[in-house]
N, C-alpha and C positions, 0 to 999 in steps of 0.2 A: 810851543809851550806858552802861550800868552794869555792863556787862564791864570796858568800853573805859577807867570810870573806874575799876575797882579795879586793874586791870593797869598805870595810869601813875597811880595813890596816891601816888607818890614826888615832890615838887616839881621835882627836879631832871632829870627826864624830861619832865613836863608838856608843855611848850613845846613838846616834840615835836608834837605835836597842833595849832598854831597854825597850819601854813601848809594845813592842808584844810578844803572845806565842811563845814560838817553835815551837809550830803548825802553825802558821799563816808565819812564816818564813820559814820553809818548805815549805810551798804551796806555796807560792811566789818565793821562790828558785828553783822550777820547773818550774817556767815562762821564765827563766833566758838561754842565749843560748850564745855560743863566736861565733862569728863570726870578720875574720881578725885578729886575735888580740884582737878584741874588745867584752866587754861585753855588751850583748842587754837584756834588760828585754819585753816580749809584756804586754803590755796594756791591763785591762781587762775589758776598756771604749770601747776605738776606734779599738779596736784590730788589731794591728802593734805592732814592734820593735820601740823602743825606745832608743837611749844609755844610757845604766845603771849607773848612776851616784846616789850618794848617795841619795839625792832629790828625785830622781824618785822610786827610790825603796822603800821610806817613804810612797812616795804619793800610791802607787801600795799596800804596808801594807795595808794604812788604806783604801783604796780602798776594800782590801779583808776582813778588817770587817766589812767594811758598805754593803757590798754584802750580808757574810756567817754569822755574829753574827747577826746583825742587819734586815737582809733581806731588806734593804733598794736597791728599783726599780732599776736597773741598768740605765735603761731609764731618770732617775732624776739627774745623776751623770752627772757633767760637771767637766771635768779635767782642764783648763785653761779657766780663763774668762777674760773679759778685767774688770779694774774697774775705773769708773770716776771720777777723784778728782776736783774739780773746771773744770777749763776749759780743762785739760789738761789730756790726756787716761793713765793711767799705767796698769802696770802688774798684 
């Protein structure tokens, strides 16, 4: 995991990481590539690079147990949706 640990270096992220296996971190940590400098995780929705930020590699986790635990469709997976609050679109 030594992508996986410089990318949540920060204490206050950390914890993120507490409710997956090591299995499940592994396998996600093999998604994981540096390029420039930079770390990229791919997607295992839209499949592309993404910049690896703590968020995404949450999202990419549970991505991979709703894939591999759950066998839930990949096809049913939307990674970002819009949602409508009154009149107004958010995130």
């Amino acid at each position: 995991m030594p992508n996986i640990n410089k990318i949540f270096s920060a204490s206050d992220v950390k914890h993120g990481l507490s409710l997956f296996t090591d299995r499940e971190i592994r396998a996600v940590e093999g998604l994981i590539i540096e390029r420039d400098g930079k770390f990229h995780i791919k997607c295992q929705i839209k499949d592309r690079y993404k910049l690896a930020k703590p968020e995404e590699i949450v999202r990419q986790l549970w991505v991979y147990r709703l894939l591999n635990e759950y066998n839930y469709p990949k096809e049913r997976i939307d990674i970002e949706r819009v949602v409508r609050f009154g009149s107004r679109d958010s995130g």
